[in-house]
CHARMM internal coordinates of N, CA and C (Angstrom, degrees):
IC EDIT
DIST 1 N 1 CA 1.4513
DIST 1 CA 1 C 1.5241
ANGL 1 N 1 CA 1 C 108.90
DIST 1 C 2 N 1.0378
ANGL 1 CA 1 C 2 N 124.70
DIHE 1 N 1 CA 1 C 2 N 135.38
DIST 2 N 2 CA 1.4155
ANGL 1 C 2 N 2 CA 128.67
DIHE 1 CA 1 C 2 N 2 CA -167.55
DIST 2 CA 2 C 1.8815
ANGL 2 N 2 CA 2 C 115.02
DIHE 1 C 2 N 2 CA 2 C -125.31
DIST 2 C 3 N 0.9840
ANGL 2 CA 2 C 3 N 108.94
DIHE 2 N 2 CA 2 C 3 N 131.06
DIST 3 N 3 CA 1.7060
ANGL 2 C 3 N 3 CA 124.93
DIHE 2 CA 2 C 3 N 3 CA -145.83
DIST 3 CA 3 C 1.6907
ANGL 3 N 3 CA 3 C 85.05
DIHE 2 C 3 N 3 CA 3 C -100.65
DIST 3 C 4 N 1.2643
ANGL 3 CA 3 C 4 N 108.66
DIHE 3 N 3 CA 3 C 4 N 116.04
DIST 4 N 4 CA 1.5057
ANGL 3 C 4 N 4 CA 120.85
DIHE 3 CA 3 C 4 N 4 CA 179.71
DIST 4 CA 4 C 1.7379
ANGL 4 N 4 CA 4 C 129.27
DIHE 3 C 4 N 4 CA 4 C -95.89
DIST 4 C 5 N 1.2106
ANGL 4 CA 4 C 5 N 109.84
DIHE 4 N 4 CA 4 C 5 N 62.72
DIST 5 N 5 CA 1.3173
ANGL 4 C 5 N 5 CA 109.31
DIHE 4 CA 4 C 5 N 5 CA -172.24
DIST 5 CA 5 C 1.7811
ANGL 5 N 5 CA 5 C 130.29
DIHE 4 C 5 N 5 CA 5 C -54.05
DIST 5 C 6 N 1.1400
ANGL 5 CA 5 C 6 N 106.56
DIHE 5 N 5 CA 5 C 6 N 156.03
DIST 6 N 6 CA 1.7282
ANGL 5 C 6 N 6 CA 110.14
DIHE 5 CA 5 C 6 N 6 CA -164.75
DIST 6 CA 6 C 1.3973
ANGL 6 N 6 CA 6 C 81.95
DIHE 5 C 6 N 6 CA 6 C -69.61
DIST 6 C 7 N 1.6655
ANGL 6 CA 6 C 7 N 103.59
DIHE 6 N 6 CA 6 C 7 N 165.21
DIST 7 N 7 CA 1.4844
ANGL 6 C 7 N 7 CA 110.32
DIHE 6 CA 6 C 7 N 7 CA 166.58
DIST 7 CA 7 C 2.1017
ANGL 7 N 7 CA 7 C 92.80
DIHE 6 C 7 N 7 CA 7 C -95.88
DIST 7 C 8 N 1.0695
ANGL 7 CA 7 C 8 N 91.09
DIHE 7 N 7 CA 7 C 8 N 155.76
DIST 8 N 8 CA 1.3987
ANGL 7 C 8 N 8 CA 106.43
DIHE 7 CA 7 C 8 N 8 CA -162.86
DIST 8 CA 8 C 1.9737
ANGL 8 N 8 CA 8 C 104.53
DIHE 7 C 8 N 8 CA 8 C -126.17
DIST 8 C 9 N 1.5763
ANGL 8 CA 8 C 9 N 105.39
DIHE 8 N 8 CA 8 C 9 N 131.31
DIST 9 N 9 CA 1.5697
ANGL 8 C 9 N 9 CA 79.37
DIHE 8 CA 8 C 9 N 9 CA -163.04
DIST 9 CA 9 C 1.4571
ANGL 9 N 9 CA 9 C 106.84
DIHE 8 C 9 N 9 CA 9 C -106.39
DIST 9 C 10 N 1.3369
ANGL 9 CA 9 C 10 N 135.59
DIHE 9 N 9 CA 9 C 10 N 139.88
DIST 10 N 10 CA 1.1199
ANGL 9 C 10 N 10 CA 158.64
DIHE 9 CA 9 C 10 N 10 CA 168.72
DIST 10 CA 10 C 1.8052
ANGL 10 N 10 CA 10 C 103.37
DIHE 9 C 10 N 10 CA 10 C -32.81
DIST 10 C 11 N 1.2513
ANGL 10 CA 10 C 11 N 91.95
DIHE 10 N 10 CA 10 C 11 N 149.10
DIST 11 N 11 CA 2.2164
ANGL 10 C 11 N 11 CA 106.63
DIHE 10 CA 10 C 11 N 11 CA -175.67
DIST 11 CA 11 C 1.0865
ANGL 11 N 11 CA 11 C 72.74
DIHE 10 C 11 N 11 CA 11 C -106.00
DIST 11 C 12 N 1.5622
ANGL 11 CA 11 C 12 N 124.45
DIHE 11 N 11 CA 11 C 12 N 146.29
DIST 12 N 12 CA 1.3098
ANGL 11 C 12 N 12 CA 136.54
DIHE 11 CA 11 C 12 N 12 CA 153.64
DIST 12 CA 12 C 1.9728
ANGL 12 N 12 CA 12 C 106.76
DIHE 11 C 12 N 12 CA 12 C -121.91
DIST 12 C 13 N 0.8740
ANGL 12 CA 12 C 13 N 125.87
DIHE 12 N 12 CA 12 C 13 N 145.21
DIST 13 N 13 CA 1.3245
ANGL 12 C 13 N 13 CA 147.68
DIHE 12 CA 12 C 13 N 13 CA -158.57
DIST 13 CA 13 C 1.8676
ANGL 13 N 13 CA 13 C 94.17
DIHE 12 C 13 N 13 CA 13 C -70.23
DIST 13 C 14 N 1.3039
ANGL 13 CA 13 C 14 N 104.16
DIHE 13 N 13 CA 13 C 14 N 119.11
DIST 14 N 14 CA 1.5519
ANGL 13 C 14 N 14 CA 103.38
DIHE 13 CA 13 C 14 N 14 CA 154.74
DIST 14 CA 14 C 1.7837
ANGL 14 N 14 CA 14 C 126.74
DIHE 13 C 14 N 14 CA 14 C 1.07
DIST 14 C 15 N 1.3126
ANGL 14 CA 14 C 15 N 96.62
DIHE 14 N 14 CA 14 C 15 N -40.98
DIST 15 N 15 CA 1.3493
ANGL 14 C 15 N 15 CA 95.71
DIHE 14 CA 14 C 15 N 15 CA -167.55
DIST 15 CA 15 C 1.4181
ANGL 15 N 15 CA 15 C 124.15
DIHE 14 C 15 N 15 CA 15 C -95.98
DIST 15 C 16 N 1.2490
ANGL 15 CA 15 C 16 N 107.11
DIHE 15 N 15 CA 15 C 16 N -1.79
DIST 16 N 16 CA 1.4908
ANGL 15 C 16 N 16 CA 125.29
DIHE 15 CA 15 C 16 N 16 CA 162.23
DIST 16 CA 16 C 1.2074
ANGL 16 N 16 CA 16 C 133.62
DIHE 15 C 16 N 16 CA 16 C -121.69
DIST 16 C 17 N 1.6216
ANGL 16 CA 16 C 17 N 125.37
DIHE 16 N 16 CA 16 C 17 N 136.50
DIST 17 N 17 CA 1.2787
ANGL 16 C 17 N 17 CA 130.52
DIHE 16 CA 16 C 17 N 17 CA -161.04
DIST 17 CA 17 C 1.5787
ANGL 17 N 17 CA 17 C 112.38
DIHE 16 C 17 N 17 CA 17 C -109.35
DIST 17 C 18 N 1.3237
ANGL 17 CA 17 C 18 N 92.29
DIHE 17 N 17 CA 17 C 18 N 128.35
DIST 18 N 18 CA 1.9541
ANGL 17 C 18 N 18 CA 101.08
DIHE 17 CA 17 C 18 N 18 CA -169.61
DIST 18 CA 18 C 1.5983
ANGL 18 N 18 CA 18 C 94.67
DIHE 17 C 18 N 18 CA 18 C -67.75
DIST 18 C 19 N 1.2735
ANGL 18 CA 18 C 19 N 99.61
DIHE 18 N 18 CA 18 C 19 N 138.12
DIST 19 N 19 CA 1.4949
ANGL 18 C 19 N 19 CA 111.33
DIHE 18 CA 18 C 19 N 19 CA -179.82
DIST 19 CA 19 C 1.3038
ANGL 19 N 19 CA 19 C 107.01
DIHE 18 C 19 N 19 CA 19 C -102.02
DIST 19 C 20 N 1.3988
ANGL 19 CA 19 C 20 N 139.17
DIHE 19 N 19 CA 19 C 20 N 158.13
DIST 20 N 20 CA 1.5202
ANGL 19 C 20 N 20 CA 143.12
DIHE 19 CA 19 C 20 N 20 CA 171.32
DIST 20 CA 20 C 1.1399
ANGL 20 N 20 CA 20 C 116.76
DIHE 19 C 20 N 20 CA 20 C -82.85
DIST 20 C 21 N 1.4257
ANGL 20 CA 20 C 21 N 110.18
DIHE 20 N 20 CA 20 C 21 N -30.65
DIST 21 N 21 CA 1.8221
ANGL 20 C 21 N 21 CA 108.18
DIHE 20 CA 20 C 21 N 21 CA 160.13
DIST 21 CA 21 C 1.1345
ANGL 21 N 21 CA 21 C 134.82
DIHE 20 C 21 N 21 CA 21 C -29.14
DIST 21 C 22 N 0.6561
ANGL 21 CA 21 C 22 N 122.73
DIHE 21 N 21 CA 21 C 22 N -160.76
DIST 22 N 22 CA 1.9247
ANGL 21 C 22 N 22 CA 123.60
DIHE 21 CA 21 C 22 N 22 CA -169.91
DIST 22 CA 22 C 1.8880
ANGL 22 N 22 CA 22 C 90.48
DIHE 21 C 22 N 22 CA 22 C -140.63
DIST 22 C 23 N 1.2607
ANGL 22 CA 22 C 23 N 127.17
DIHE 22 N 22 CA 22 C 23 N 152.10
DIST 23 N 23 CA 1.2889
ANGL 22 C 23 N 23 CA 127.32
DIHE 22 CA 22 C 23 N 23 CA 151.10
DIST 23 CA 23 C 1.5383
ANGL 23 N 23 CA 23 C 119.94
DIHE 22 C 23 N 23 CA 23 C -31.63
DIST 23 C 24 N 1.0766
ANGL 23 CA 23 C 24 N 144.86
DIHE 23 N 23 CA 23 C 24 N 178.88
DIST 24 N 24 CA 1.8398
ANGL 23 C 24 N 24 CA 141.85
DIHE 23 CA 23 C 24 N 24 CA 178.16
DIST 24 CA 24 C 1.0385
ANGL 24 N 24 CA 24 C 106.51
DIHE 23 C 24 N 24 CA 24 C -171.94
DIST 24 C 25 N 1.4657
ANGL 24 CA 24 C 25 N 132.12
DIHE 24 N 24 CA 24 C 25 N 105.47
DIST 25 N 25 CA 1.7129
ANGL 24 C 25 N 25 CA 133.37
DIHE 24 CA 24 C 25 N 25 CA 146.06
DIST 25 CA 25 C 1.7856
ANGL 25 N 25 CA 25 C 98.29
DIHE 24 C 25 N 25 CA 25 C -17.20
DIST 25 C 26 N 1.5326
ANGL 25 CA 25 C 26 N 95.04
DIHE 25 N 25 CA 25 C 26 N 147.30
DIST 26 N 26 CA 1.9200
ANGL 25 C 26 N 26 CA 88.86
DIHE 25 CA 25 C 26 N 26 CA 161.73
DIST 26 CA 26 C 1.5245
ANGL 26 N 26 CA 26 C 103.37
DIHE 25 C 26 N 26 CA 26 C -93.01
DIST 26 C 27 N 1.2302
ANGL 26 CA 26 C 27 N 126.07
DIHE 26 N 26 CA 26 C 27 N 15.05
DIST 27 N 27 CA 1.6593
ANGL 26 C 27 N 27 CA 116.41
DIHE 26 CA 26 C 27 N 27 CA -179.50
DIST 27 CA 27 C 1.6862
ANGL 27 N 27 CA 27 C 94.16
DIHE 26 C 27 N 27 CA 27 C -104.38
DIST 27 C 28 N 1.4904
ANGL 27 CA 27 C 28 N 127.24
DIHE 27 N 27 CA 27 C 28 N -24.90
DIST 28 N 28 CA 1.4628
ANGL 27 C 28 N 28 CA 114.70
DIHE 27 CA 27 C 28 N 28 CA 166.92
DIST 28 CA 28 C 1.7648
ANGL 28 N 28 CA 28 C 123.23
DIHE 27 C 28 N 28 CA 28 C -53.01
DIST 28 C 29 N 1.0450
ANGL 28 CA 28 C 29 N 138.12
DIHE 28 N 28 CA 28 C 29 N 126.85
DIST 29 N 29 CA 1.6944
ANGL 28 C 29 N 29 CA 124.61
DIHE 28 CA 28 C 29 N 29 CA 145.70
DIST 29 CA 29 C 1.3836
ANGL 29 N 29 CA 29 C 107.59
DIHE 28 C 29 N 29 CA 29 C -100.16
DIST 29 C 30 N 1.3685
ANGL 29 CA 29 C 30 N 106.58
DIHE 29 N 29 CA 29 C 30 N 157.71
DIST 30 N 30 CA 1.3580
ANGL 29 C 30 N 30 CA 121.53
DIHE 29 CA 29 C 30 N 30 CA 166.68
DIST 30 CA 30 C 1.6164
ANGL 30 N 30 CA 30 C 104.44
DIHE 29 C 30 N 30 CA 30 C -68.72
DIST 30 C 31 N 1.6629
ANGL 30 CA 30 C 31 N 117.73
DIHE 30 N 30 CA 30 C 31 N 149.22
DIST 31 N 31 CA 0.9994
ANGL 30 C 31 N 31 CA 126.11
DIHE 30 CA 30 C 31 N 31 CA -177.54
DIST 31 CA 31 C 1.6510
ANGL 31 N 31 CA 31 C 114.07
DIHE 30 C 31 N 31 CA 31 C -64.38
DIST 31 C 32 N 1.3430
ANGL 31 CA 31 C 32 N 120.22
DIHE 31 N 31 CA 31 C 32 N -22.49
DIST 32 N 32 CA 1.4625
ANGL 31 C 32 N 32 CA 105.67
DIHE 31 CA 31 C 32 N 32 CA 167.58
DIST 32 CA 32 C 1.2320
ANGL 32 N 32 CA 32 C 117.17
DIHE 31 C 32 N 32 CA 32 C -78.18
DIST 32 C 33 N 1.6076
ANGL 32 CA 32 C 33 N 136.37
DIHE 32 N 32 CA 32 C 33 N -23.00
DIST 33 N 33 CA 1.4273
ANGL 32 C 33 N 33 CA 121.66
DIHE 32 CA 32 C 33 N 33 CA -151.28
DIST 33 CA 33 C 2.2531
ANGL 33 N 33 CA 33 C 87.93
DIHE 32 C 33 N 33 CA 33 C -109.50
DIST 33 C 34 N 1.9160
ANGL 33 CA 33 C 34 N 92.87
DIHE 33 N 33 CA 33 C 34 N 22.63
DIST 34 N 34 CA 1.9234
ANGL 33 C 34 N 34 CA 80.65
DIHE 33 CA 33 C 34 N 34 CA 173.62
DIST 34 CA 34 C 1.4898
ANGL 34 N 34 CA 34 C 106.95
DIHE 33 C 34 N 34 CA 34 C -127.18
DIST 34 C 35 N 1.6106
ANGL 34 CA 34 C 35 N 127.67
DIHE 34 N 34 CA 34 C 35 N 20.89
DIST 35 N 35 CA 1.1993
ANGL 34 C 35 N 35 CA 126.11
DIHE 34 CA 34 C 35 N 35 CA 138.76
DIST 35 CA 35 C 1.6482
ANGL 35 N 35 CA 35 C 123.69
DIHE 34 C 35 N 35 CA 35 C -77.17
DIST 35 C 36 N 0.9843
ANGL 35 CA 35 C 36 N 102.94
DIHE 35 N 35 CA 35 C 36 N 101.85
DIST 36 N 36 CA 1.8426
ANGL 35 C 36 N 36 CA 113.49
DIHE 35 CA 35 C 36 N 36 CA 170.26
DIST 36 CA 36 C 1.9450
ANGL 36 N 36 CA 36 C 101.16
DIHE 35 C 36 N 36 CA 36 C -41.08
DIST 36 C 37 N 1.3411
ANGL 36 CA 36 C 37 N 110.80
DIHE 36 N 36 CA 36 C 37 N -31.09
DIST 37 N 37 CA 2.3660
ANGL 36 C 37 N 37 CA 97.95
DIHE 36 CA 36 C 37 N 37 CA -166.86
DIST 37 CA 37 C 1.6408
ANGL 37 N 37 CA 37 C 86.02
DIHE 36 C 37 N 37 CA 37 C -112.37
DIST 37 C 38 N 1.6569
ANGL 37 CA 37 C 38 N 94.12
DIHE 37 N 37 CA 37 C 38 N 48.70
DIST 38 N 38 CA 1.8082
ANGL 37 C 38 N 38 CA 78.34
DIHE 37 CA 37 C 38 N 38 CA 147.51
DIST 38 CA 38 C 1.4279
ANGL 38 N 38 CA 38 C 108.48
DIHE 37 C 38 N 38 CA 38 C -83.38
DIST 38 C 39 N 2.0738
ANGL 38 CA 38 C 39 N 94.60
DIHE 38 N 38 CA 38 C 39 N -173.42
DIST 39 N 39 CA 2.2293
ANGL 38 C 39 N 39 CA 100.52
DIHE 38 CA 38 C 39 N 39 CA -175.55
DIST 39 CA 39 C 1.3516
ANGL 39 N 39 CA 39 C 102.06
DIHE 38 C 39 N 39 CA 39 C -47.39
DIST 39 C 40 N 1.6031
ANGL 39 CA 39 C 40 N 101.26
DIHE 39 N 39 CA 39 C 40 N 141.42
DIST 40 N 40 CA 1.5175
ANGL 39 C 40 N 40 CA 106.57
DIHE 39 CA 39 C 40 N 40 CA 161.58
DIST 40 CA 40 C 1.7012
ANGL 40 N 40 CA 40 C 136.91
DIHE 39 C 40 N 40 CA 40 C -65.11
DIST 40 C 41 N 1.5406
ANGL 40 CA 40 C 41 N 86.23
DIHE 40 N 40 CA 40 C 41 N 9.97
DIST 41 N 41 CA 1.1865
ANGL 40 C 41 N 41 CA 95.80
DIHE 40 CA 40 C 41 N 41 CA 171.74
DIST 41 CA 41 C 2.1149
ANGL 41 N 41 CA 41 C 117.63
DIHE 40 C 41 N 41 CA 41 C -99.86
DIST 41 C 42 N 0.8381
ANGL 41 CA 41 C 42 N 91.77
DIHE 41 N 41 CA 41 C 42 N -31.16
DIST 42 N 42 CA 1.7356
ANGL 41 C 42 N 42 CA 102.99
DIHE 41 CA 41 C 42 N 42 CA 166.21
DIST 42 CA 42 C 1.2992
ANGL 42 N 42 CA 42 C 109.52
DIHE 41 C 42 N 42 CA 42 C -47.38
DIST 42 C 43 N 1.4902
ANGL 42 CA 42 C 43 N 122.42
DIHE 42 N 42 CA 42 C 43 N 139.53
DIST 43 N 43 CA 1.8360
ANGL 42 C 43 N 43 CA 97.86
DIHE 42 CA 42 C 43 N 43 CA 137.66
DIST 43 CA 43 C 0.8912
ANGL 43 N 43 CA 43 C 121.86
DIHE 42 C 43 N 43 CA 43 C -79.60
DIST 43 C 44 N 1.6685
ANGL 43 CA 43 C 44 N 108.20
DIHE 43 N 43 CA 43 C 44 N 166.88
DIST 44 N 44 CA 1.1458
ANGL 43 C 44 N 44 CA 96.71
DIHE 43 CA 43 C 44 N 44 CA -175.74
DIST 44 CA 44 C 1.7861
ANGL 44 N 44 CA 44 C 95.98
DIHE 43 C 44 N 44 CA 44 C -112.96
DIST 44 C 45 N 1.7890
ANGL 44 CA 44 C 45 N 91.24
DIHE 44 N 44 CA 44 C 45 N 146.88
DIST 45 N 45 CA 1.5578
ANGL 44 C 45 N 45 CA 102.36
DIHE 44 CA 44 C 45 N 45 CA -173.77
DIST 45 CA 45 C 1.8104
ANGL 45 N 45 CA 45 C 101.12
DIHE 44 C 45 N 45 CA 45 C -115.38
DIST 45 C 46 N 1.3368
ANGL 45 CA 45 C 46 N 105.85
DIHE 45 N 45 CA 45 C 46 N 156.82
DIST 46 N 46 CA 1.3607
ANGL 45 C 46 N 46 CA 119.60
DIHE 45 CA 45 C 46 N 46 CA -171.32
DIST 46 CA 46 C 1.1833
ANGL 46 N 46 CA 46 C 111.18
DIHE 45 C 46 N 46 CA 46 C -138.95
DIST 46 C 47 N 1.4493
ANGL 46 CA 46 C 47 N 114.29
DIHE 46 N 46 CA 46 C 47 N 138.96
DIST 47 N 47 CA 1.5269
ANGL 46 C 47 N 47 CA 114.37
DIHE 46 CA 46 C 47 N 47 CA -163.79
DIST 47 CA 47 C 2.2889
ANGL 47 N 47 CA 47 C 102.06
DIHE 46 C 47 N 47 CA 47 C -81.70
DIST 47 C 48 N 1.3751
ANGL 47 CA 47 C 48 N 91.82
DIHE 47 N 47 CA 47 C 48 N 118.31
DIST 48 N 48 CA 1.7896
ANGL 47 C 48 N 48 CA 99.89
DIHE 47 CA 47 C 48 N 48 CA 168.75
DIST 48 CA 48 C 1.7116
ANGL 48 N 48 CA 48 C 107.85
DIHE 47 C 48 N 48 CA 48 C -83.12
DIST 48 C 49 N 0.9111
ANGL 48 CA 48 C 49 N 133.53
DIHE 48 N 48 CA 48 C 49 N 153.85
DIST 49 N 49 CA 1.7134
ANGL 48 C 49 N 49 CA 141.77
DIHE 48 CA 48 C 49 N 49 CA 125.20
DIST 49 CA 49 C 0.7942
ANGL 49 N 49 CA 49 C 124.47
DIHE 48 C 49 N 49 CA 49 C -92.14
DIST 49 C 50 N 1.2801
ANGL 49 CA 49 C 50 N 116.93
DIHE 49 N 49 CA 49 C 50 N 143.29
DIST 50 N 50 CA 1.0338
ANGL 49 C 50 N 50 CA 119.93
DIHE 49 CA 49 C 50 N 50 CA -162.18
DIST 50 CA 50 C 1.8402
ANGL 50 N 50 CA 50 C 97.83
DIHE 49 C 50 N 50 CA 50 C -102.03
DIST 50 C 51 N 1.2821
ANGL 50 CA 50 C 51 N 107.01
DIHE 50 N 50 CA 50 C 51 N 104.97
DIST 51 N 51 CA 1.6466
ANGL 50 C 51 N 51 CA 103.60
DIHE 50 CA 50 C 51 N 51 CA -178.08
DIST 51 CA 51 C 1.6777
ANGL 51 N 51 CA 51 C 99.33
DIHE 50 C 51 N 51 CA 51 C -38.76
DIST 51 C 52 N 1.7715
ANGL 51 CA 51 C 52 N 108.56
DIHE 51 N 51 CA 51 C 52 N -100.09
DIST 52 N 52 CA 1.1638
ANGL 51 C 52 N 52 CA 116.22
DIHE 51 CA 51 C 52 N 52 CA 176.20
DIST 52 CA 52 C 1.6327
ANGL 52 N 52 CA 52 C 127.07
DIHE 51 C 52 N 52 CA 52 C 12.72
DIST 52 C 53 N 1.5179
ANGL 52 CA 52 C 53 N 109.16
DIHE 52 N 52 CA 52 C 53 N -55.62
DIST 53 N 53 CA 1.5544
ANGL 52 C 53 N 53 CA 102.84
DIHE 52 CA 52 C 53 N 53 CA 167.79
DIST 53 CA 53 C 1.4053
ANGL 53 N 53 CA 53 C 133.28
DIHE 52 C 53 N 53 CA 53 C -124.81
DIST 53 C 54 N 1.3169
ANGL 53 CA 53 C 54 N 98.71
DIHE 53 N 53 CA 53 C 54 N 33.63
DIST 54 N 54 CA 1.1672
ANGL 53 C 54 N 54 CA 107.71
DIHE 53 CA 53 C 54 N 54 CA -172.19
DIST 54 CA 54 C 1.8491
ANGL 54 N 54 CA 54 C 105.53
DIHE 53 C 54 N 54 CA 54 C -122.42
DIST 54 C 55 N 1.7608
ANGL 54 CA 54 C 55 N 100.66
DIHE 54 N 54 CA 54 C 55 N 121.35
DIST 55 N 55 CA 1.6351
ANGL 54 C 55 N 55 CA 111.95
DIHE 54 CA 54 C 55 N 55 CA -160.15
DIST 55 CA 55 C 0.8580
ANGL 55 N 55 CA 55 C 127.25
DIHE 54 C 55 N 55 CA 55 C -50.42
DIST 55 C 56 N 1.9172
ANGL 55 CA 55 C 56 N 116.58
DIHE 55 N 55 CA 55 C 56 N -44.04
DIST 56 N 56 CA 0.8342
ANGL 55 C 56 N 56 CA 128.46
DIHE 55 CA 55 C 56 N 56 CA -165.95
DIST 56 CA 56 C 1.6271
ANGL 56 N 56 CA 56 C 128.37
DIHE 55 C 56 N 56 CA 56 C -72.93
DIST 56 C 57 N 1.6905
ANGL 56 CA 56 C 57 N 87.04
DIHE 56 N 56 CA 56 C 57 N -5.84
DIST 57 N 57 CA 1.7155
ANGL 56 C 57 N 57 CA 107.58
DIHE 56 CA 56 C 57 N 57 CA -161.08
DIST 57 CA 57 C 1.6779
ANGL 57 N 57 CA 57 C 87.88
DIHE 56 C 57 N 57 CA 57 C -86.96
DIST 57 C 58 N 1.3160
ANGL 57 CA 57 C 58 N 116.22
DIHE 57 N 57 CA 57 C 58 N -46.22
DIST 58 N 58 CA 1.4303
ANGL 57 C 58 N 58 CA 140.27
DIHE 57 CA 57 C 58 N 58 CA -173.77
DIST 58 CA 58 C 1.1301
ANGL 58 N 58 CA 58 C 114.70
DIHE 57 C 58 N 58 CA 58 C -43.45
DIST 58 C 59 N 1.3222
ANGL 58 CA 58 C 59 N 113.26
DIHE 58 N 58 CA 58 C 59 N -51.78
DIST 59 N 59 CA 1.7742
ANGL 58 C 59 N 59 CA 141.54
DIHE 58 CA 58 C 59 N 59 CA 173.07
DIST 59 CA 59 C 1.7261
ANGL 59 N 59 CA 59 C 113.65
DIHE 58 C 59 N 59 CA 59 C -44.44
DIST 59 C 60 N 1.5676
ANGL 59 CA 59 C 60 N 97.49
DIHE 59 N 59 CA 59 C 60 N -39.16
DIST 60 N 60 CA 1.6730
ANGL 59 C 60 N 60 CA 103.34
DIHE 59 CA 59 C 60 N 60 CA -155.79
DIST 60 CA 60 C 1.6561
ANGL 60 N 60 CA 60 C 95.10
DIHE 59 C 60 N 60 CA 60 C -101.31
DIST 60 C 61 N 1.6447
ANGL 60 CA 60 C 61 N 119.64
DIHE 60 N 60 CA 60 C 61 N 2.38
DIST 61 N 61 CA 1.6307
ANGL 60 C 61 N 61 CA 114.57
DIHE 60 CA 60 C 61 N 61 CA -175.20
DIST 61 CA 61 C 1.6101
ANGL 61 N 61 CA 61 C 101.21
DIHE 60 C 61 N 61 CA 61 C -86.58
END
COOR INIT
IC SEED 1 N 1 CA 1 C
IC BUILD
């Protein structure tokens, strides 16, 4: 039987502001910034990995 504790939320120091976001891998993008023909007014951004720290890349050397 397994004892299910509340999640409980963390004090963070004056100097930092709780964001509404959720946590994010840096290998996730949000689904708008991973179409390349967004407005031509945007830049356009493209998701990098970062080889170096990323495991799975690590795994396959």
């Amino acid at each position: 039987m397994r004892l299910k504790l509340p999640a409980s939320h963390m004090a963070l120091p004056a100097r930092f502001k709780r964001t509404s976001l959720p946590a994010q891998l840096d290998q996730i993008v949000h689904k708008t910034r991973r179409n390349a023909e967004m407005a031509r007014s945007l830049a356009v951004t493209m998701s990098l990995i970062d080889i170096r720290n990323n495991t799975p890349t690590q795994l396959k050397r």
